[in-house]
C-alpha positions in Angstrom: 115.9 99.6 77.8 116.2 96.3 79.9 114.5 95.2 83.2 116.1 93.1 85.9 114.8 92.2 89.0 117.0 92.1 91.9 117.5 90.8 95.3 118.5 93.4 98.1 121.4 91.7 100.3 122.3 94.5 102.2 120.9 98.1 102.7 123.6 99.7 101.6 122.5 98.7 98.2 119.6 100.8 98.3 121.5 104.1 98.9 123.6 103.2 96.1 120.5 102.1 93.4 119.3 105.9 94.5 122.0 107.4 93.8 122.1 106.0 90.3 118.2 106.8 90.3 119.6 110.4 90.5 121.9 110.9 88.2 119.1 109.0 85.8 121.1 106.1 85.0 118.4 103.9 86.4 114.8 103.9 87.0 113.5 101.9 90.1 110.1 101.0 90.8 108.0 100.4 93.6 108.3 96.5 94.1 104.4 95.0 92.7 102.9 92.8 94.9 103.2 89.3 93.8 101.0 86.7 93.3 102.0 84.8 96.3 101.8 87.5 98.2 98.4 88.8 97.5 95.5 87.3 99.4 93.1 84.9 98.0 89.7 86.7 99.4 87.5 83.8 98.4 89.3 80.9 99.6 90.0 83.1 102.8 86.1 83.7 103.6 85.0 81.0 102.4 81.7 79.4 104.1 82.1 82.4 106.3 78.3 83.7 104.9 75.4 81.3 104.5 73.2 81.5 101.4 70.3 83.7 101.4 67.3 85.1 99.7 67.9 88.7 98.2 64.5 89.3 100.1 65.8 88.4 103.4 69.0 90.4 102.8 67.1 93.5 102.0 65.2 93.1 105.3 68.7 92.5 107.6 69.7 95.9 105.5 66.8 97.7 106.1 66.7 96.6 109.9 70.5 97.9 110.0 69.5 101.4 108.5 66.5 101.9 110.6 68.5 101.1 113.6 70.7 104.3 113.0 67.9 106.5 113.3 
């Protein structure tokens, strides 16, 4: 078995990759994000939270909870 990647031109390719998908002559996969596409969560939030002591987190926690009740 071989893998290609290809590039979609024109969506009449698709209905054409599906119908070989159905007579299992291929097998196509989802398309994986990749890694330029995926979002770098600590560069994006970065600075975005201030250091804190685990004591004074606990207490902003607990003052959350307590305001639900």
């Amino acid at each position: 078995m071989k893998t290609l990647t290809i590039d979609i031109v024109n969506d009449k390719a698709i209905k054409l990759l599906q119908d070989l998908e159905s007579l299992k002559l291929i097998r196509v996969h989802p398309e994986k994000p990749s890694l330029e596409t995926q979002i770098n969560w600590k560069t994006k939030f970065k600075g975005s939270m201030q250091k804190q002591p685990l004591s004074e987190v606990d207490n902003q926690l607990n003052d959350l909870r307590n305001s639900w009740e």
